[in-house]
N, C-alpha and C positions, 0 to 999 in steps of 0.2 A: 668285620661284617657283623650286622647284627638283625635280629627281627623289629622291625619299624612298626609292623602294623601288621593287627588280624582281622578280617572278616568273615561270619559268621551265619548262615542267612539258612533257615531250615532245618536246624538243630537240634534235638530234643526242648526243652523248654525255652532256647531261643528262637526268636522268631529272625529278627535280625538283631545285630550290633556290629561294629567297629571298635576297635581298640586300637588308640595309638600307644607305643613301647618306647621307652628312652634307652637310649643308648648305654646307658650304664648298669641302672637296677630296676627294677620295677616289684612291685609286690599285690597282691591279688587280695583285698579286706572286705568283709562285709559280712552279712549276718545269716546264717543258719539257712540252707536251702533257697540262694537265691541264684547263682548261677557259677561258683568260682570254680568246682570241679569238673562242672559242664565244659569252660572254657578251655580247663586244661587238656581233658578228653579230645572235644575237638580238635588242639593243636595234635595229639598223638595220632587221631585218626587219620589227621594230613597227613603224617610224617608215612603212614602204613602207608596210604597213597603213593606218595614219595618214593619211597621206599620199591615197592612191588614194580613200577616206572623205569628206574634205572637198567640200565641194560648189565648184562655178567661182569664187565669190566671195570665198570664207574665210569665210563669217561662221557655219556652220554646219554637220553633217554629211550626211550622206543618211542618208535614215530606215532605207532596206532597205542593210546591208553591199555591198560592190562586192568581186568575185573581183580576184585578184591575177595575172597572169599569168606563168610559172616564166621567161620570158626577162628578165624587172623584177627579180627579184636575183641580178646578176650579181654584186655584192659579198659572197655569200658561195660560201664554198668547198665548194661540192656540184655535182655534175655531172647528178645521175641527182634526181628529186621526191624520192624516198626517201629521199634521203639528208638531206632534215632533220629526218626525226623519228626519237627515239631506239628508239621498237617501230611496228611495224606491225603492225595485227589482220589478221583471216580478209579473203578478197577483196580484199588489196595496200592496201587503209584505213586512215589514220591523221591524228590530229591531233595539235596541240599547243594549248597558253596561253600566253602573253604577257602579263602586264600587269605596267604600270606604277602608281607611285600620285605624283602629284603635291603638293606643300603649298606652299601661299601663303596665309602669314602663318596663320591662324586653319583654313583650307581644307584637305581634302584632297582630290582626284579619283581615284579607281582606273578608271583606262583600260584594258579589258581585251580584245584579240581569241581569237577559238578560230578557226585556220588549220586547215582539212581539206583530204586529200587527196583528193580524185577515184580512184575505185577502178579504175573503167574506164577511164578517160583517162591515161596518163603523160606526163610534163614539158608538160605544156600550162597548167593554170592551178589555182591554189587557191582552195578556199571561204572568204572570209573572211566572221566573224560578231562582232558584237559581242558582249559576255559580260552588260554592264547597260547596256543604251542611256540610262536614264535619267543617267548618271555622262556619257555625253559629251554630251548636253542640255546638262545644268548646266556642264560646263565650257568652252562653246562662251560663255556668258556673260561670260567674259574678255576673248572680243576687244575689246568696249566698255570694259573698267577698261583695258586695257594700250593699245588703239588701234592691235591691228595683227590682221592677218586667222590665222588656225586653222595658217595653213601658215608662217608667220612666229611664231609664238606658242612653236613647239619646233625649234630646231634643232639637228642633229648633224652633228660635222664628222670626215669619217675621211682618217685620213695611212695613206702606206702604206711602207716602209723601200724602201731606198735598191734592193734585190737585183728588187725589183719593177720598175724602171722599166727602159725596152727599151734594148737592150742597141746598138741604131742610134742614140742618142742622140749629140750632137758632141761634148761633154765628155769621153765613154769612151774613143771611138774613139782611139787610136796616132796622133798629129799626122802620122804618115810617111803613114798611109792615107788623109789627108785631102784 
């Protein structure tokens, strides 16, 4: 199983795109502030999506969507709710899309959430909604062919460069201040 394909529609600097993903490798190039950690952010933000969805056992999602709380993505670089979506309407309001589409083998799954803002509310929590509930039904039926629970079924793993780790660390520090 692999990720086929992203879409992106009300994101911080994006407005929309699509990404198609190969099956094997893919690699993200391009030049200084044009969208490559945005893309990656959003994939993590699905995943929190995802994630928060699952029911305690793995084996299935909750029927009704479950909000997301603005303290739950500290891994992306926004400080203020607002700052993840790329417009905001009348009354401080705004959503995005997210979905993924999956293919295994013969398969595909289009996993899709719509994250809304709280108009009233700032930095406190987001609406999450499914886009076709029937899409994560059916791909909740994986866990039986693969033998591993909903939360274990996608994982993503994020590094972060070297300028990011604290600066207290003992390797850094000047041996003389140690």
């Amino acid at each position: 199983m692999h990720i086929s394909q992203l879409m992106i529609k009300n994101y911080k600097s994006i407005a929309r795109i699509t990404i198609e993903f190969d099956s094997k490798f893919n690699v993200l190039i391009g030049r200084n502030n044009v969208g490559k950690t945005t893309i990656i952010e959003a994939m993590l933000l699905w995943k929190k999506c995802y994630d928060i969805n699952v029911v305690s056992k793995g084996k299935k999602f909750y029927s009704v969507s479950k909000n997301l709380n603005f303290a739950d993505i500290e891994s992306l670089r926004v400080s203020d709710d607002k700052d993840v979506f790329h417009t905001l309407s009348g009354n401080n309001k705004a959503e995005l899309e997210l979905v993924m589409r999956f293919s295994d083998e013969d398969e595909n799954y289009k996993l899709g959430f719509k994250v809304t803002k709280a108009g009233h509310i700032n930095n406190a929590y987001f609406q999450i909604s499914y886009l076709c509930p029937e899409e994560f039904t059916r791909f909740a039926s994986l866990t039986e062919k693969y033998g591993k629970s909903l939360r274990n079924l996608i994982m993503f793993t994020e590094t972060r460069p070297i300028s990011k780790i604290l600066s207290f660390e003992p390797y850094i520090l000047d041996s003389r201040e140690v």
